[in-house]
C-alpha positions as CSV (number, residue, x, y, z in Angstrom):
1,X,-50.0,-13.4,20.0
2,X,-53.5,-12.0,19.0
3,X,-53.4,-8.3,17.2
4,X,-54.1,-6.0,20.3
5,X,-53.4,-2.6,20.5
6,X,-50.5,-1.5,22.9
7,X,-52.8,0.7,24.6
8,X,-55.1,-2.4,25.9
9,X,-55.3,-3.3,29.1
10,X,-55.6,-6.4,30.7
11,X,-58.9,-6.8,31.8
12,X,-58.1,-8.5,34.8
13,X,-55.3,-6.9,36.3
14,X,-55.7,-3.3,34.4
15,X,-52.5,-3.0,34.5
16,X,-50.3,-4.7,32.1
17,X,-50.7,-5.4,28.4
18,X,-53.3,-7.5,26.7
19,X,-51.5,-9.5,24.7
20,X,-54.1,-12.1,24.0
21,X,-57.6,-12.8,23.8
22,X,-58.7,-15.2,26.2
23,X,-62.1,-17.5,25.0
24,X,-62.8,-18.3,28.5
25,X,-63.9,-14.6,29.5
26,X,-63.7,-13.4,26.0
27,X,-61.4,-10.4,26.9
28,X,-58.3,-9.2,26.1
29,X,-55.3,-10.8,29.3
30,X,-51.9,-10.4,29.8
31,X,-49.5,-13.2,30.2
32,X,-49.6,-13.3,33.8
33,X,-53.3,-13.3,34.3
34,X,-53.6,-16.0,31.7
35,X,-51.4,-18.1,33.9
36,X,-53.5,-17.5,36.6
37,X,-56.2,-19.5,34.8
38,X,-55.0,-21.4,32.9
39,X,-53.1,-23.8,35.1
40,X,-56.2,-25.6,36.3
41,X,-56.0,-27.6,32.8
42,X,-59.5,-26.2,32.0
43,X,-58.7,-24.1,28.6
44,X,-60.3,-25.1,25.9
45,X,-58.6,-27.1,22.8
46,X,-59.3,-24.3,20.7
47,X,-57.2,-21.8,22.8
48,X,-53.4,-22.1,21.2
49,X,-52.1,-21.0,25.0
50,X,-53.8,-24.6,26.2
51,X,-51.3,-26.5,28.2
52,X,-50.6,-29.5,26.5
53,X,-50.3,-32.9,28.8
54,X,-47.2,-35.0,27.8
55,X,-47.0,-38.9,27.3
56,X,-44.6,-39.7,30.5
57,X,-45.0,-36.2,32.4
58,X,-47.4,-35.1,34.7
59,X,-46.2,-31.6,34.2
60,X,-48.3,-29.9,31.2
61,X,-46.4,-28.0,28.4
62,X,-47.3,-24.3,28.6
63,X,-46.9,-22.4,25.4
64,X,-45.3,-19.2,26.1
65,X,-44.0,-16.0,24.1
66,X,-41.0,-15.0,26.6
67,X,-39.1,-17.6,28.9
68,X,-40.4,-15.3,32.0
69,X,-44.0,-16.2,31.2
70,X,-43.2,-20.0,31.3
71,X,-41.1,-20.1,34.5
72,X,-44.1,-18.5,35.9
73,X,-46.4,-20.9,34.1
74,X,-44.5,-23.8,35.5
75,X,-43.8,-23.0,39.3
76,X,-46.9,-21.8,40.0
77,X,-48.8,-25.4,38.7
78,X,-45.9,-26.8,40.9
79,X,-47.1,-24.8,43.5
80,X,-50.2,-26.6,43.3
81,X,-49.3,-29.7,42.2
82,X,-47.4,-30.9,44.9
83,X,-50.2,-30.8,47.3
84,X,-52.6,-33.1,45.2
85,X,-53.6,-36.4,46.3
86,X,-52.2,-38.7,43.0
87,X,-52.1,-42.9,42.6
88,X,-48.0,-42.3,41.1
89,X,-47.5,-41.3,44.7
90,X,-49.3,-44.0,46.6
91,X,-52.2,-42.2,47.0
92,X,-50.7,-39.1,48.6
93,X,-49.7,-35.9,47.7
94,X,-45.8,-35.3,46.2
95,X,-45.6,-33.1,49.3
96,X,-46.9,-35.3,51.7
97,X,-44.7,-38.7,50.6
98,X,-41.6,-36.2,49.8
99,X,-41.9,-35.7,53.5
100,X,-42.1,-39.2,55.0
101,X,-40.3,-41.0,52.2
102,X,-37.8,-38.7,50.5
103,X,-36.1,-41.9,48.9
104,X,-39.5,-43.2,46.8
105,X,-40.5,-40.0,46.2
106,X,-37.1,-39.5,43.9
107,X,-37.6,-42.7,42.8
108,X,-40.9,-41.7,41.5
109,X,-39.5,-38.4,40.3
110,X,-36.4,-39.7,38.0
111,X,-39.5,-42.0,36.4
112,X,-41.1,-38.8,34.5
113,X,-40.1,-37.2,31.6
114,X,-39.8,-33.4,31.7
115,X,-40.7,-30.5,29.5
116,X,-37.3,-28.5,27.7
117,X,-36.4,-25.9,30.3
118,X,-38.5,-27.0,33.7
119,X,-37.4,-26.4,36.9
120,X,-36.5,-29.2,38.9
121,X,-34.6,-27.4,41.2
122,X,-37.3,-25.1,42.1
123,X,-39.4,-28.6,42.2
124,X,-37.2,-30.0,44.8
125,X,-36.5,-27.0,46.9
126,X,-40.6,-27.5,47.2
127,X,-40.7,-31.1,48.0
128,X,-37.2,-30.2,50.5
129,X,-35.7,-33.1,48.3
130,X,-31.8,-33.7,47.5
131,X,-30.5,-32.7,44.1
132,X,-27.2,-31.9,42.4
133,X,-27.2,-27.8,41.6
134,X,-26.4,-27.3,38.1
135,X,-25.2,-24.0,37.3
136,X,-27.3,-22.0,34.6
137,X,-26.2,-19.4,32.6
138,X,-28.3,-16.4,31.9
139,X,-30.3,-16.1,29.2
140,X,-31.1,-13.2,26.8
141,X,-34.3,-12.0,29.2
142,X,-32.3,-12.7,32.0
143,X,-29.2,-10.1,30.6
144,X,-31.7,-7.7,29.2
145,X,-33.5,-7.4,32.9
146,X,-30.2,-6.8,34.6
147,X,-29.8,-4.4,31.9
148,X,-32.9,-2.7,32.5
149,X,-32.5,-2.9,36.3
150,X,-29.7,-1.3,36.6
151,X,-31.1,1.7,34.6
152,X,-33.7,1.7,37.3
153,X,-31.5,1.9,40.0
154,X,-29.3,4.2,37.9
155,X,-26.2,2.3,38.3
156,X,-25.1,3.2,34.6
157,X,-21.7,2.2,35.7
158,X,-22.2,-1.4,35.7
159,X,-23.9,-1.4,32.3
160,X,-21.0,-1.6,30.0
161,X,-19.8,-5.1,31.4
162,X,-23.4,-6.3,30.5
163,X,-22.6,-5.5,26.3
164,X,-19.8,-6.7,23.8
165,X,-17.4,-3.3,24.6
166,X,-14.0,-4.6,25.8
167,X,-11.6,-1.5,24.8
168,X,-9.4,-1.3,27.7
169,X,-8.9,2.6,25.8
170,X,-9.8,5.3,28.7
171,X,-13.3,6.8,29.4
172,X,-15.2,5.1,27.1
173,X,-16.8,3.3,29.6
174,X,-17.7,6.3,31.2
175,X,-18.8,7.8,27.6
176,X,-21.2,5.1,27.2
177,X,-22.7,5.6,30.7
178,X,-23.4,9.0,29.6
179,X,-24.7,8.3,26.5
180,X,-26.8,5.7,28.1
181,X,-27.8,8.0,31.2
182,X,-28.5,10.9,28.4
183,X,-31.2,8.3,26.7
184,X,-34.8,10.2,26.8
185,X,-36.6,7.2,26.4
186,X,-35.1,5.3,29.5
187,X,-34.7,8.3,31.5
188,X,-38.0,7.8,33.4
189,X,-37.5,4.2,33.4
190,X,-39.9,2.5,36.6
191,X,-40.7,-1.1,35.1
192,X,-40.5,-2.3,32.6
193,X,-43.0,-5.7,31.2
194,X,-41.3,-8.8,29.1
195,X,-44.1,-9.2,25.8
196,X,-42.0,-11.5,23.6
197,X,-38.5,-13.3,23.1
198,X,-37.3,-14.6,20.3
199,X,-34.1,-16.2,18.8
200,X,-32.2,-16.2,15.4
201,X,-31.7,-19.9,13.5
202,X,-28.0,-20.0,14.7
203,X,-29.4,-19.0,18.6
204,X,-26.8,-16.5,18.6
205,X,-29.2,-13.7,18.4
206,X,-31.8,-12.7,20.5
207,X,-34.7,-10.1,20.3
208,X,-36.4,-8.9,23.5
209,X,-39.2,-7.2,23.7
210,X,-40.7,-5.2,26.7
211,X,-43.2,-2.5,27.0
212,X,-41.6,0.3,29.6
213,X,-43.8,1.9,32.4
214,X,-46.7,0.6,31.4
215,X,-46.7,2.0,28.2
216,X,-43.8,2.3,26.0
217,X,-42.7,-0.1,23.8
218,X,-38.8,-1.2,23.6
219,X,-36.5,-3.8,22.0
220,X,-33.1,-5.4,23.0
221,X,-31.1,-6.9,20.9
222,X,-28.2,-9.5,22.6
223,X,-25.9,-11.4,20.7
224,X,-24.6,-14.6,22.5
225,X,-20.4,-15.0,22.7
226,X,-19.0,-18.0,24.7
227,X,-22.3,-19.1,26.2
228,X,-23.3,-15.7,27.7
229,X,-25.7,-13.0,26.5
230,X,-24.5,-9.4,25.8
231,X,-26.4,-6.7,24.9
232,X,-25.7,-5.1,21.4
233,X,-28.5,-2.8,20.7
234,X,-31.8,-0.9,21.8
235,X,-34.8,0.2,19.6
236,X,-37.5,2.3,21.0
237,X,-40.5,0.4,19.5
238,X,-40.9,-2.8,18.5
239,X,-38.7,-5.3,16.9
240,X,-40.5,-4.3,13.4
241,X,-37.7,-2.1,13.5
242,X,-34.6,-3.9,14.0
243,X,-35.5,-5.4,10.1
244,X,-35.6,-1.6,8.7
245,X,-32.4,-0.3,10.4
246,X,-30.3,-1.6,7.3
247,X,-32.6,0.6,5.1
248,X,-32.3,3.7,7.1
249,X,-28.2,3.6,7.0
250,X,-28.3,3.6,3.3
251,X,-30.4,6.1,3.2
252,X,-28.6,8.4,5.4
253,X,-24.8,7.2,3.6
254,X,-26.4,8.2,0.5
255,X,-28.1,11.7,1.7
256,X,-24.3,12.4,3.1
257,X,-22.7,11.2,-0.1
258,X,-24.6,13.9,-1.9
259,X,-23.6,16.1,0.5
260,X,-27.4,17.2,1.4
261,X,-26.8,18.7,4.4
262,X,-29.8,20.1,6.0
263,X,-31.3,16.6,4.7
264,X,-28.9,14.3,6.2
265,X,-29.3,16.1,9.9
266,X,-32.9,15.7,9.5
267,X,-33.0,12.1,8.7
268,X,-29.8,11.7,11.4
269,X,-31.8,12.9,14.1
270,X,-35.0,11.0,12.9
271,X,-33.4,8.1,13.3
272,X,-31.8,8.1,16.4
273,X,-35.5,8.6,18.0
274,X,-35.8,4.2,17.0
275,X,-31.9,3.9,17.3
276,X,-30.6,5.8,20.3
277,X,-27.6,3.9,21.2
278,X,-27.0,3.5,17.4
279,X,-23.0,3.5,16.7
280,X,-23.9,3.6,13.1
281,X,-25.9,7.0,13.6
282,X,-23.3,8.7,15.6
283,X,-20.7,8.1,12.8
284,X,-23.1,9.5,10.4
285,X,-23.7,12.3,12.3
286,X,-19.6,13.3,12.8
287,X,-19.8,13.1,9.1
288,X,-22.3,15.6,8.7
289,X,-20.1,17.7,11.5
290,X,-17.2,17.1,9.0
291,X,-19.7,18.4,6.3
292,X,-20.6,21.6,7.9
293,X,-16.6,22.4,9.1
294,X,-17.2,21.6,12.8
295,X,-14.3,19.0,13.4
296,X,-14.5,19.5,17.3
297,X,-18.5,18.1,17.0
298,X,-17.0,15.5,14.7
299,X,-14.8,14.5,17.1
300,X,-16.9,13.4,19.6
301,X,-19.6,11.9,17.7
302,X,-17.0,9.6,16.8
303,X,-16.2,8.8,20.0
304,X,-19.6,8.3,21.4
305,X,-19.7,5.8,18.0
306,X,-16.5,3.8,19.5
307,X,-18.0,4.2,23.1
308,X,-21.2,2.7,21.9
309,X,-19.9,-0.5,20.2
310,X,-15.7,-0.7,20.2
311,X,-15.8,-2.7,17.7
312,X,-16.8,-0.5,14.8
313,X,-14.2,0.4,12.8
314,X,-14.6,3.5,10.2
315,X,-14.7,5.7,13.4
316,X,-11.3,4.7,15.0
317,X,-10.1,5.5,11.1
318,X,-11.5,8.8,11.1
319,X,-10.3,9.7,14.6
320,X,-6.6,9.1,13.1
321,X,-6.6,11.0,10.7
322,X,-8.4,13.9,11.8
323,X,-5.2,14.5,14.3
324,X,-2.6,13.5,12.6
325,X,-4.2,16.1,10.3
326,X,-3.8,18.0,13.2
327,X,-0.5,17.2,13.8
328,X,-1.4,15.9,17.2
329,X,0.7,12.4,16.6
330,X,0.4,10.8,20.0
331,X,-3.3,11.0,19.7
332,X,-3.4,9.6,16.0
333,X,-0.8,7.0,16.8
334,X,-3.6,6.1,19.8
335,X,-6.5,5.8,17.1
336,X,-4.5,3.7,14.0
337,X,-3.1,1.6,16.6
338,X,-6.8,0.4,18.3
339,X,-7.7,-0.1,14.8
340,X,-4.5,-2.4,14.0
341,X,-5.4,-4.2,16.6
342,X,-9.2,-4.5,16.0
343,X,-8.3,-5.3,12.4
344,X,-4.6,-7.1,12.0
345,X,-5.4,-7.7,8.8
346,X,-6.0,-4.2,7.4
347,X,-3.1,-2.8,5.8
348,X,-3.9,0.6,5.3
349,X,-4.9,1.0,9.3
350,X,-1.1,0.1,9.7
351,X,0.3,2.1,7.0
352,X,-1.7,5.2,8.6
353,X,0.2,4.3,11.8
354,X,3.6,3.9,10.6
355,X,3.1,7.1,9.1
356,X,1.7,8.7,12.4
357,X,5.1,7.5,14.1
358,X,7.1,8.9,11.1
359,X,5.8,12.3,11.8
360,X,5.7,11.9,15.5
361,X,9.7,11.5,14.9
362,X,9.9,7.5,15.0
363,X,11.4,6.7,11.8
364,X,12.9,3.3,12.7
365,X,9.6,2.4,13.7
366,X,7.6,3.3,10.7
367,X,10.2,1.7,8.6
368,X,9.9,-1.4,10.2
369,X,6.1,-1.3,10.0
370,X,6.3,-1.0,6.7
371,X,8.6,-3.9,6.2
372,X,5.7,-6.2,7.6
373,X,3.2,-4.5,5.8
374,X,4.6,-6.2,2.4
375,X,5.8,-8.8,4.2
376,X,2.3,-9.9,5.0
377,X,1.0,-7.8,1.5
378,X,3.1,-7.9,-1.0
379,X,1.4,-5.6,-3.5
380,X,0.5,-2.7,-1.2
381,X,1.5,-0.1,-3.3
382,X,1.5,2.5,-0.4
383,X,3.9,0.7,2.2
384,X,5.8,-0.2,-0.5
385,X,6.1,3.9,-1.9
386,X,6.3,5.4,1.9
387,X,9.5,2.6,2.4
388,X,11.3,3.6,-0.9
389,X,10.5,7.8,-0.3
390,X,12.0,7.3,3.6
391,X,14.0,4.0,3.6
């Protein structure tokens, strides 16, 4: 992509975001209008958005910074392709040989050699030709649309089956609709525009970035678990930021390790204006709330950090302990028992749980627990004090 500024127009469609400069006109275009030209083969070598004709294909390569942009790139050549006189199909159109021979004209067809990720179902629902459906999974752009869609239609509801949360524990699927519905920078949300895609070495990351009514830039971050797309994160800007989020958290841990604070709310609440579905930032924030003696605040920071990604941990810790501190047991039990089972192998989750039964009045059970602590961990020196003190 050429170095435009996000506030420059296309200067075709006025609408949507230059992100290139095209030589042909010399100005500033947005994906789609570049399509628009571009697919009459005319660009010149010197434009790196050229389409590029392949040895064995008739269908040009289009280089493309989102998968949306190259769908669109592709179907809308085939659009015109099909109803061009060519000498691979006998001097006819595709259309016009798919229509009185439908048996050369696949013949022809299986002969070419197609680009990664062209549409030859769309191509034969064109020519009204046979072909075997192949179910597609969605892709990252795909997941983040429906994501943004349903933000649009304000069906916040169905969002939480589109990310990596699973906790059956209750409401907080509805906590995370909140938190989502509560977001000031998709709570205007009209349309949204796909600018780039991009994905990790191990393709089990992917970064997606759109620009938002016309004008705000927005990232999504999906991680990919047996073969589907999930989201895991949203920055409001652009994906510069995903790279500095490590550097902020440190900052904050440290600013609450010194106990600053005044500091550490100001630099909290900073950063949640580039991560605002951040479970990292929530937790941080119920520590300042622990900080300034406002467990109740805490509380629920900590569970809009669970609601926000279940599989956080320190939180669910927290939670426990702040009521069995509280001698509420059943709710601590509730807490040290979703992190035993997020983390089986974390011996002091199920040490804080035996205890937590102990005091809720189950002393078999916490004995037992116990038991398989240093069964499993031989040299956990609390399990292994708790069982001699009670056994």
């Amino acid at each position: 992509m050429f170095s435009l500024s996000p506030k420059d127009r296309c200067k075709k469609c006025r609408s949507e975001r230059a992100l290139r400069l095209c030589p042909r006109i010399n100005k500033g275009l947005c994906w789609r209008c570049c399509n628009e030209l571009r697919i009459d083969l005319r660009c010149p070598d010197t434009c790196p958005y050229t389409p590029k004709i392949e040895a064995g294909s008739p269908f040009p390569a289009f280089k493309a910074d989102n998968n949306h942009e190259a769908m669109q790139a592709t179907k809308t050549y085939i659009d015109i392709w099909i109803n061009k006189n060519s000498s691979l199909f006998d001097d006819r159109t595709p259309h016009e040989l798919a229509s009185a021979d439908k048996k050369r004209a696949l013949e022809i067809l299986s002969e070419f050699q197609y680009p990664g990720n062209f549409p030859v179902d769309y191509l034969m629902q064109k020519l009204d030709l046979p072909y075997q459906k192949v179910a597609k999974t969605d892709s990252a752009e795909d997941v983040a649309g429906q994501y943004l869609d349903h933000i649009i239609a304000l069906e916040y509801g169905e969002l939480q089956e589109l990310t990596l949360n699973t906790s059956s524990l209750p409401d907080l699927d509805g906590l995370y609709a909140d938190l989502i519905r509560n977001n000031p920078f998709l709570k205007k949300l009209k349309n949204y525009s796909f600018i780039h895609s991009g994905l990790s070495e191990d393709n089990f990351q992917a970064i997606v970035f759109v620009e938002l009514n016309y004008r705000d830039e927005y990232t999504l971050i999906l991680r990919k678990e047996d073969d589907s797309w999930y989201l895991r994160q949203s920055l409001n800007g652009n994906p510069a930021l995903y790279f500095k989020q490590n550097a902020v958290y440190q900052t904050i841990a440290q600013i609450l390790a010194n106990g600053e604070e005044a500091k550490a709310l100001e630099e909290i609440t900073l950063a949640l204006r580039s991560y605002p579905d951040s479970a990292d930032l929530y937790y941080y924030k119920a520590l300042y709330w622990l900080l300034v003696k406002q467990p109740a605040k805490a509380k629920q920071n900590l569970l809009s950090s669970i609601a926000l990604d279940n599989s956080f941990a320190p939180p669910y810790m927290h939670l426990g302990l702040m009521n069995l501190n509280d001698k509420d047991y059943p709710e601590a039990q509730k807490w040290f028992a979703a992190l035993v089972q997020l983390e089986p192998e974390n011996p002091d989750a199920k040490n804080n749980l035996a205890i937590a039964h102990l005091a809720g009045g189950d002393k078999a059970k916490a004995l037992n627990m116990w038991r398989e602590i240093l069964q499993n961990f031989p040299t956990h020196e609390m399990a292994k004090r708790n069982l001699e003190l009670y056994g």
